[in-house]
KEKE-3310 file (N, C-alpha, C; in steps of 0.2 Angstrom, whole numbers, plus 5000, padded with zeros to 4 digits):
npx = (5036:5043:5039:5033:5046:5041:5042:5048:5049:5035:5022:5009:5011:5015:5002:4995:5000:4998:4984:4982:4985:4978:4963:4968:4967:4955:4950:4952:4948:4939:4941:4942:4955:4964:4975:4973:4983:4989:4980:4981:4994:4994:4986:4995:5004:4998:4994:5007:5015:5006:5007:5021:5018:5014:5025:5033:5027:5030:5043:5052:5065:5066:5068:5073:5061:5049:5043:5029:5028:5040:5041:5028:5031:5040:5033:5026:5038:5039:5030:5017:4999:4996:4982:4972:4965:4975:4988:4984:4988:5000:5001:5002:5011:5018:5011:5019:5031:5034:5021:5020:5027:5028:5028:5033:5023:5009:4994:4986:4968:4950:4945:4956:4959:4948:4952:4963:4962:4954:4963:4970:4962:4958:4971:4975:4964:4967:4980:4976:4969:4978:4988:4980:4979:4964:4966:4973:4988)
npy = (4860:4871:4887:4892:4899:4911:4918:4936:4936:4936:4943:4940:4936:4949:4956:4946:4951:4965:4964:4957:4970:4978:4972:4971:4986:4987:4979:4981:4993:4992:4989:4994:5001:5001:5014:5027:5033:5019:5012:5019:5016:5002:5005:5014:5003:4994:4999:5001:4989:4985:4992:4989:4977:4979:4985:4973:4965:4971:4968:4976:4983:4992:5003:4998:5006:5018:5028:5032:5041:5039:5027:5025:5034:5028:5015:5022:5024:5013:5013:5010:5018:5028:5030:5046:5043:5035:5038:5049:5042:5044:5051:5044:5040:5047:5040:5028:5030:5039:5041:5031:5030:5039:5056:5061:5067:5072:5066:5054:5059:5053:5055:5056:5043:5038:5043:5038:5023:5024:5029:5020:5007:5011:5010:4996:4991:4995:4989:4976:4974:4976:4963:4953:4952:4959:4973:4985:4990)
npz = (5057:5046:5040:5022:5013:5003:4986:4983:4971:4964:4958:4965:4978:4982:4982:4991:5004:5003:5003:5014:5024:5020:5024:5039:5042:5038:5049:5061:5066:5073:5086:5101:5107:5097:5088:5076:5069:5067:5060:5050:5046:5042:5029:5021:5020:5013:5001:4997:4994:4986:4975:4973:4968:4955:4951:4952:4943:4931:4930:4937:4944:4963:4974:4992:5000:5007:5001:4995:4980:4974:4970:4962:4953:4947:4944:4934:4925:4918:4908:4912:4916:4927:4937:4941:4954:4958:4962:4970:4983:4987:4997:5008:5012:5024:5034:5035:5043:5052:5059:5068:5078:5098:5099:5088:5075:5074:5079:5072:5065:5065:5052:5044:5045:5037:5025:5020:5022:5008:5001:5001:4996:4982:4977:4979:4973:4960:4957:4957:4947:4936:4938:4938:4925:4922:4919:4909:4907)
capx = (5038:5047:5034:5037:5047:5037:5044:5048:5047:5028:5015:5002:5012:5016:4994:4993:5001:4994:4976:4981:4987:4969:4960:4968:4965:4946:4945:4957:4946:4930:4945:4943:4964:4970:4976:4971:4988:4991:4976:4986:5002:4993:4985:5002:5006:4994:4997:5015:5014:5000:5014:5027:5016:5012:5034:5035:5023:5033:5049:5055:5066:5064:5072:5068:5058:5042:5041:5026:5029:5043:5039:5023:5037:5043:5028:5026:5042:5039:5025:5010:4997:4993:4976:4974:4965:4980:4991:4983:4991:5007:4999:5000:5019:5021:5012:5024:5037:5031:5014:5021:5031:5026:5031:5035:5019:5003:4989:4979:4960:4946:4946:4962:4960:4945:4955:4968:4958:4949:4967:4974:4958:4959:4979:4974:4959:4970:4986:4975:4968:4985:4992:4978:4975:4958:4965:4978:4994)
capy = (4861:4877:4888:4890:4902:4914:4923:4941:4939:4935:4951:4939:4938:4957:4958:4944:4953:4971:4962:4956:4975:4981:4969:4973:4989:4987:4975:4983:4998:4990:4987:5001:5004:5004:5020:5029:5030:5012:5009:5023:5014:4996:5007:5015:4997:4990:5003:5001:4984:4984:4996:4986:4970:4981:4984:4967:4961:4973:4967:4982:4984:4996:5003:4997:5013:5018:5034:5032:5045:5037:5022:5027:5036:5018:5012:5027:5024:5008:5013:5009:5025:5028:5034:5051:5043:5029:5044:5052:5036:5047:5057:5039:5040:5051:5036:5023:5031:5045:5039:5023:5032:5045:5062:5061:5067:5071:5059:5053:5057:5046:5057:5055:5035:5037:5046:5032:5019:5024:5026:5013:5003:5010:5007:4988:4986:4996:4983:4969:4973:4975:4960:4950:4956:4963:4979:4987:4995)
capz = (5050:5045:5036:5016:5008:4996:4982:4981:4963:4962:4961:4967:4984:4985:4981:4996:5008:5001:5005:5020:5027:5020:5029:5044:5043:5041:5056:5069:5068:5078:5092:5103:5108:5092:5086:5071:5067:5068:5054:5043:5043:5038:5024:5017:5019:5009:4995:4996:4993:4980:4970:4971:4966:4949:4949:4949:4935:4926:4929:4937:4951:4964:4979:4997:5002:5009:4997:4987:4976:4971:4968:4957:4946:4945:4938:4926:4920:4917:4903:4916:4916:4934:4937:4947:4961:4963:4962:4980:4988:4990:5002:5014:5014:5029:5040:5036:5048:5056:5064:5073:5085:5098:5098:5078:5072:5077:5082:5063:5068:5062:5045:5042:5042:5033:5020:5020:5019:5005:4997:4999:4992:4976:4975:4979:4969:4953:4955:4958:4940:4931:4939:4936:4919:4922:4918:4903:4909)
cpx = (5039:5042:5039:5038:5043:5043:5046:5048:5040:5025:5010:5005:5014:5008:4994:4993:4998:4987:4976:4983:4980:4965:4963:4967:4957:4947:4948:4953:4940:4936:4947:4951:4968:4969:4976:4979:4991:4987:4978:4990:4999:4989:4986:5005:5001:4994:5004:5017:5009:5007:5019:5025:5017:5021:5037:5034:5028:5038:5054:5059:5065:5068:5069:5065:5051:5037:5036:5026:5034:5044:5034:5027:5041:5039:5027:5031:5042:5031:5017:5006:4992:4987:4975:4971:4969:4983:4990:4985:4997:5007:5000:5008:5020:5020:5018:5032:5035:5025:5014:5025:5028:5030:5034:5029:5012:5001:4985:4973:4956:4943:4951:4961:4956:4948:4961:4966:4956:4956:4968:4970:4956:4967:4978:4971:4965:4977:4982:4972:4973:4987:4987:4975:4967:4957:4972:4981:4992)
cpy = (4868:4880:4890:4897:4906:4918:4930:4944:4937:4940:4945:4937:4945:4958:4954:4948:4961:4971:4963:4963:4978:4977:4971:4981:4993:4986:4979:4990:4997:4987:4993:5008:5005:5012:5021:5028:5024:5010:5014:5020:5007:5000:5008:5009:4993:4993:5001:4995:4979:4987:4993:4978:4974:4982:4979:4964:4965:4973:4972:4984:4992:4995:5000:5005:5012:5025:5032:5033:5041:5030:5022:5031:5032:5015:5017:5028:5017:5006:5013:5016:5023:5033:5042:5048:5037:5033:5046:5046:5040:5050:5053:5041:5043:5043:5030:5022:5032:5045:5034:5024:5039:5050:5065:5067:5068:5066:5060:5054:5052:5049:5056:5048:5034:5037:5041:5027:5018:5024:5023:5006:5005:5009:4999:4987:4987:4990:4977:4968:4974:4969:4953:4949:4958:4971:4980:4991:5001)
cpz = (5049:5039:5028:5015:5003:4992:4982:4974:4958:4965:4963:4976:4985:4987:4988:5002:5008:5003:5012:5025:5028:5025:5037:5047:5045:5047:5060:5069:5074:5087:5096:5106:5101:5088:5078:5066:5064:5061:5049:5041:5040:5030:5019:5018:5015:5002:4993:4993:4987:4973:4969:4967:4957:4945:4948:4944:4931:4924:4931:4945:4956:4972:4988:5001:5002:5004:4993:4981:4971:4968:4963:4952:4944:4941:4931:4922:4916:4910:4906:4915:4923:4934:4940:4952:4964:4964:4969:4986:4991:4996:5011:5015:5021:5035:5039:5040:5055:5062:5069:5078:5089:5099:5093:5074:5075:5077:5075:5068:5063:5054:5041:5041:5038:5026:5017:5018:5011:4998:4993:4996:4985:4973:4976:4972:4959:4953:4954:4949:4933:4933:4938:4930:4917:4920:4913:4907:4907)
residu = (UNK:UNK:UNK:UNK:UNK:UNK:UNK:UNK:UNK:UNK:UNK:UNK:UNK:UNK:UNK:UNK:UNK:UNK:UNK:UNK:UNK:UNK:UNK:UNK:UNK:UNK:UNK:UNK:UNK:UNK:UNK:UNK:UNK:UNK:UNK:UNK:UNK:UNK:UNK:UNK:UNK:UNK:UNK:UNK:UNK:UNK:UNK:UNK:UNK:UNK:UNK:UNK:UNK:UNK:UNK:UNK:UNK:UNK:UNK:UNK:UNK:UNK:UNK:UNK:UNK:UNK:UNK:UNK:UNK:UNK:UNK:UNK:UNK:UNK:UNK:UNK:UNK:UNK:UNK:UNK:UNK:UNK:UNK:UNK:UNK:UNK:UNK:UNK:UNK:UNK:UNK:UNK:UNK:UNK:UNK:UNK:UNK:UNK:UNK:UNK:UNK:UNK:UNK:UNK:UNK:UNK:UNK:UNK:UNK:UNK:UNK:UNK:UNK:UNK:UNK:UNK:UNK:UNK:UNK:UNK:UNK:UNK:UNK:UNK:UNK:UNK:UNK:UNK:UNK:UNK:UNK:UNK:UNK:UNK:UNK:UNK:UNK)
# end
């Protein structure tokens, strides 16, 4: 059976898959080969993905890019008021390229993923509260 199709125009599949990068992020750290690196980019993918869910709920298209910032200038145009610590999400944009290849970018240490992490878990937890109405634009 051919798996099913999901939407791209449901924020509760942008949030699915935005959970499912966080999660991976937590667990793949207790795996002693994966690179720090690597739990930075599922991070800025778990953000990126949270943002774009909240672009969705509000009807708002958006370019395929991995730029935070500018994406988050997407939501503030679109009336939403970003908090300042969804805002420090921007700073994940570099791994979403940069990090997953070597000789791009230095090596993330395990401050840097803490730092990521901890991001990209207030950009989920804030979309999951606008998109589930537990929070006001």
């Amino acid at each position: 059976m051919p798996p099913r199709l999901r939407s791209a125009s449901d924020p509760g599949e942008w949030l699915r898959h935005a959970r499912s990068n966080l999660s991976r992020c937590r667990a793949d750290r207790a795996l002693p080969e994966v690179l720090f690196e690597d739990l930075c980019f599922d991070a800025e993918q778990a953000a990126e993905k949270a943002i774009k869910a909240v672009l969705v709920m509000r009807g708002s298209r958006f370019p395929k890019t991995h730029d935070l910032a500018e994406l988050l200038d997407l939501v503030t145009a679109t009336g939403v008021v970003v908090p300042p610590e969804v805002l420090e999400a921007k700073r994940l944009t570099p791994y979403a390229v940069a990090g997953r290849y070597p000789g791009v970018s230095e090596d993330a240490s395990e401050q840097d993923y803490r730092e990521a992490l901890e991001a990209a878990e207030k950009a989920v937890a804030w979309a999951e509260g606008l998109v589930t109405g537990q929070a006001t634009p």
